[in-house]
KEKE-3310 file (N, C-alpha, C; in steps of 0.2 Angstrom, whole numbers, plus 5000, padded with zeros to 4 digits):
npx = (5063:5069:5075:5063:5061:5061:5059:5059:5054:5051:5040:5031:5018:5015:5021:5031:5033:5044:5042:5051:5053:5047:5036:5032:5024:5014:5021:5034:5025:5018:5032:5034:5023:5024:5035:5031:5024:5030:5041:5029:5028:5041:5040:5027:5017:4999:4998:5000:5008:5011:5020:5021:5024:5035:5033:5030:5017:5016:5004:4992:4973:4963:4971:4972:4963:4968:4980:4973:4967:4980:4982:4970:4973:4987:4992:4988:4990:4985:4974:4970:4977:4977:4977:4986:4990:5001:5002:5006:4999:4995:4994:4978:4968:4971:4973:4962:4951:4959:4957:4943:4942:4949:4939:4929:4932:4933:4946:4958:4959:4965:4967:4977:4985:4991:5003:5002:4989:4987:4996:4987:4974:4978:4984:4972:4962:4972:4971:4960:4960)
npy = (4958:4964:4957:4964:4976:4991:5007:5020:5038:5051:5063:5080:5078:5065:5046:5041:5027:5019:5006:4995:4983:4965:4955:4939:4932:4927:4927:4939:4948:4951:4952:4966:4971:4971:4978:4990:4992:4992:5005:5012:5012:5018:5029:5035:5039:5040:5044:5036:5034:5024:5020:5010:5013:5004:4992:4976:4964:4948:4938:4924:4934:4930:4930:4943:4943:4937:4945:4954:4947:4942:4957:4957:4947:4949:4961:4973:4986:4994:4997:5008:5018:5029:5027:5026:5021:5021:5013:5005:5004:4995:4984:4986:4978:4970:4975:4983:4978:4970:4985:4987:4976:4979:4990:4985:4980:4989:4997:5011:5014:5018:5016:5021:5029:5036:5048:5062:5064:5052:5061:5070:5067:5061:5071:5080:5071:5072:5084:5086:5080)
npz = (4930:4944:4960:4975:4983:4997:5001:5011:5017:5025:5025:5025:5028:5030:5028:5016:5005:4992:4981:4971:4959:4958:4965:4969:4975:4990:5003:4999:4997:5011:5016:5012:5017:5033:5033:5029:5041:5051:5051:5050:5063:5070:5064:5067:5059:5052:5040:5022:5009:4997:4984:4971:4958:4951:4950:4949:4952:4950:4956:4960:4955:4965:4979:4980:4992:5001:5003:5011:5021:5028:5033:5041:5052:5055:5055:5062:5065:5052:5051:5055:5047:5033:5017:5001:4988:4973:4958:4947:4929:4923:4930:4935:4935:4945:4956:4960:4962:4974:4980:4983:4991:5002:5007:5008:5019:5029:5030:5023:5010:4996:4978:4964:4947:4944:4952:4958:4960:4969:4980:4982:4986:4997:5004:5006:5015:5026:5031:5033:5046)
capx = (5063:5075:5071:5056:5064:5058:5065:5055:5055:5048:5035:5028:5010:5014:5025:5032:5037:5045:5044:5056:5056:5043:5033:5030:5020:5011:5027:5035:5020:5018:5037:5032:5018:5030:5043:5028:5020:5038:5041:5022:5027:5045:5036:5021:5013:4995:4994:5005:5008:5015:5021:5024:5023:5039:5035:5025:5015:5011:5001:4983:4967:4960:4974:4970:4957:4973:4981:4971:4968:4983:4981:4966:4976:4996:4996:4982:4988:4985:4965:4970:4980:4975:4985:4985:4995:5001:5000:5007:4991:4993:4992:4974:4963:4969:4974:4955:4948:4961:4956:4938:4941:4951:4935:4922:4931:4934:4951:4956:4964:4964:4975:4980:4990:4997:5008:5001:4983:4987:4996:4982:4970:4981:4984:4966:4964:4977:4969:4953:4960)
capy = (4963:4963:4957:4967:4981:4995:5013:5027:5043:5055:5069:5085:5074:5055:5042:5040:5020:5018:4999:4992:4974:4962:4952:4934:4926:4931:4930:4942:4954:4950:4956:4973:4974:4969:4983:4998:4991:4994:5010:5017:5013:5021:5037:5038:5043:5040:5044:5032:5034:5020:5021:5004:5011:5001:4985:4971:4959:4941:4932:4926:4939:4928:4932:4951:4943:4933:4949:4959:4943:4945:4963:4957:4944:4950:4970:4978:4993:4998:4998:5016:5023:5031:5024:5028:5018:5022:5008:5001:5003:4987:4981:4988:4976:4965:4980:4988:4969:4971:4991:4984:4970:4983:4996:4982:4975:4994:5000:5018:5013:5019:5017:5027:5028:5044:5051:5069:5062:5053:5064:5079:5062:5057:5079:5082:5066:5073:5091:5086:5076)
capz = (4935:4951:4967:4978:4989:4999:5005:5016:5016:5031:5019:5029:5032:5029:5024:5009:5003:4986:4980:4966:4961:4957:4970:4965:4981:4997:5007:4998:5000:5016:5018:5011:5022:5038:5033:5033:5047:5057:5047:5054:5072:5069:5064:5071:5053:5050:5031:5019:5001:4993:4977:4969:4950:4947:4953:4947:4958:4948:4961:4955:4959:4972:4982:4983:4995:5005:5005:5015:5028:5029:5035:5048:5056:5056:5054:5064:5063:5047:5052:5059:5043:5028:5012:4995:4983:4966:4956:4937:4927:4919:4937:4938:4936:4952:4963:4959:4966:4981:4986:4986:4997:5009:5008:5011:5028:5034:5028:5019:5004:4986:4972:4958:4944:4945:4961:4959:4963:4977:4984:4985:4991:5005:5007:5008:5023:5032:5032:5037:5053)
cpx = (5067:5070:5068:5062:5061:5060:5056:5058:5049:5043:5033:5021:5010:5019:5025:5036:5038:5047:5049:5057:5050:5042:5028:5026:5018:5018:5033:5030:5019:5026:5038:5028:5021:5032:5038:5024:5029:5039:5036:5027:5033:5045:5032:5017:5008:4994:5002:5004:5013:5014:5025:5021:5027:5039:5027:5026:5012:5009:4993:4977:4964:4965:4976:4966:4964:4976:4979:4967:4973:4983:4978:4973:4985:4998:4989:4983:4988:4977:4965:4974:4975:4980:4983:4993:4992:5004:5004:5001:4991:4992:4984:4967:4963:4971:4966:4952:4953:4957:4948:4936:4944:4945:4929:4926:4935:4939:4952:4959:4963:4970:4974:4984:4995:4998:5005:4993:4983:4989:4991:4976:4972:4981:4978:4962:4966:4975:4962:4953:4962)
cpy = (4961:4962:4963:4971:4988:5000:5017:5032:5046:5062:5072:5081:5068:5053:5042:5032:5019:5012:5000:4986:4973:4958:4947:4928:4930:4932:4938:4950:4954:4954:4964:4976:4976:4975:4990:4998:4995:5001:5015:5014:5016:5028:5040:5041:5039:5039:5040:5034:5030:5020:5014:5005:5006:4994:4983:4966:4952:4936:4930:4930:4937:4929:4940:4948:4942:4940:4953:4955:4944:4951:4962:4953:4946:4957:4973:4984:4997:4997:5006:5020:5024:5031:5023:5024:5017:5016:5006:4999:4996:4983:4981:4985:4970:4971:4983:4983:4970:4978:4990:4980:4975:4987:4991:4979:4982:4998:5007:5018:5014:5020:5021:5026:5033:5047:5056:5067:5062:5057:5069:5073:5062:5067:5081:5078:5070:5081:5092:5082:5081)
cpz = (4941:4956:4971:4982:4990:5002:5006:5015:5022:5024:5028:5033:5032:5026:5019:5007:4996:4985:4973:4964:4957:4965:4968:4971:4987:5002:5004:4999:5006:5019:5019:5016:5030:5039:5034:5037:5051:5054:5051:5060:5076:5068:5067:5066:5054:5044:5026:5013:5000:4987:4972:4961:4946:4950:4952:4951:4954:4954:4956:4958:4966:4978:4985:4988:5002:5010:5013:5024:5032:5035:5043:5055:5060:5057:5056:5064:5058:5045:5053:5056:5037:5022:5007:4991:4976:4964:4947:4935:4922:4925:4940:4941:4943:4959:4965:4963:4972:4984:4988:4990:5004:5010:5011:5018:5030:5033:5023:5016:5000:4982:4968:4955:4941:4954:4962:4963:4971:4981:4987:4988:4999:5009:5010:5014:5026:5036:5036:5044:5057)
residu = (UNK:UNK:UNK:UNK:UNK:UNK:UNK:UNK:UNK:UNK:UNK:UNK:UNK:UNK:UNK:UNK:UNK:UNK:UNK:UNK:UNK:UNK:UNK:UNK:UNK:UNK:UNK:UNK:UNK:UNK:UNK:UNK:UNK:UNK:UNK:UNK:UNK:UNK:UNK:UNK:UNK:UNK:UNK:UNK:UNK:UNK:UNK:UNK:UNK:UNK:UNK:UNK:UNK:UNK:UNK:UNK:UNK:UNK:UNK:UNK:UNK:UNK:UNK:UNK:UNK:UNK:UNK:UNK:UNK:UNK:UNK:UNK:UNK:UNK:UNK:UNK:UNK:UNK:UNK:UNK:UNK:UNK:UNK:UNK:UNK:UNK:UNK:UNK:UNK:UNK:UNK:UNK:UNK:UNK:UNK:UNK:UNK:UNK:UNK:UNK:UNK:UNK:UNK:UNK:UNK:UNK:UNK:UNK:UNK:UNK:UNK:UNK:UNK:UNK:UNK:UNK:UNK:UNK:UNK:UNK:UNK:UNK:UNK:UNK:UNK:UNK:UNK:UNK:UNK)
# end
């Protein structure tokens, strides 16, 4: 699988990020995170939907936790969005350990494995703010 890349999209209630690629180390994810941190502050969205069903992330589990260090220390403003990411189901068993480590230090994150979901998730957020 190709190198990691990232395209946006403006939607009527939230951004929209389409990954591509594979993602084999914290810098790399950390890149990702970088590009919709700058993306949020470029639009001014609140609701994010990321869609990395085509992109596999080999790191190991315990770095779901790094991840979201990450998040505290480097990208605060993704304390104050609401972010639904579609996910490759064979990716589930470390994403499901990452959205639980985002959910127990405060964050509004769920995945899925289907788009049509998230999207009525992140639609029904955006309705009730």
């Amino acid at each position: 699988m190709a190198t990691f890349s990232i395209k946006f999209e403006q939607r009527n209630n939230y951004l929209l990020a389409i990954g591509q690629g594979s993602r084999n180390s914290l810098i790399e994810v950390f890149e990702g995170t970088r590009a919709i941190a700058k993306a949020l502050a470029e639009t001014g969205c609140r609701y994010v939907l990321v869609d990395y069903a085509n992109v596999i992330t080999k790191l190991p589990v315990v770095d779901a936790f790094n991840i979201v260090r990450i998040y505290e220390s480097k990208v605060s403003e993704f304390q104050d969005i609401v972010l639904a990411v579609v996910i490759n189901p064979s990716e589930e068993h470390f994403d499901s350990f990452w959205e639980k480590i985002c959910r127990i230090r405060g964050y509004q994150f769920k995945i899925f494995t289907n788009r049509t979901a998230a999207e009525d998730w992140l639609q029904n957020g955006a309705k009730q703010h």
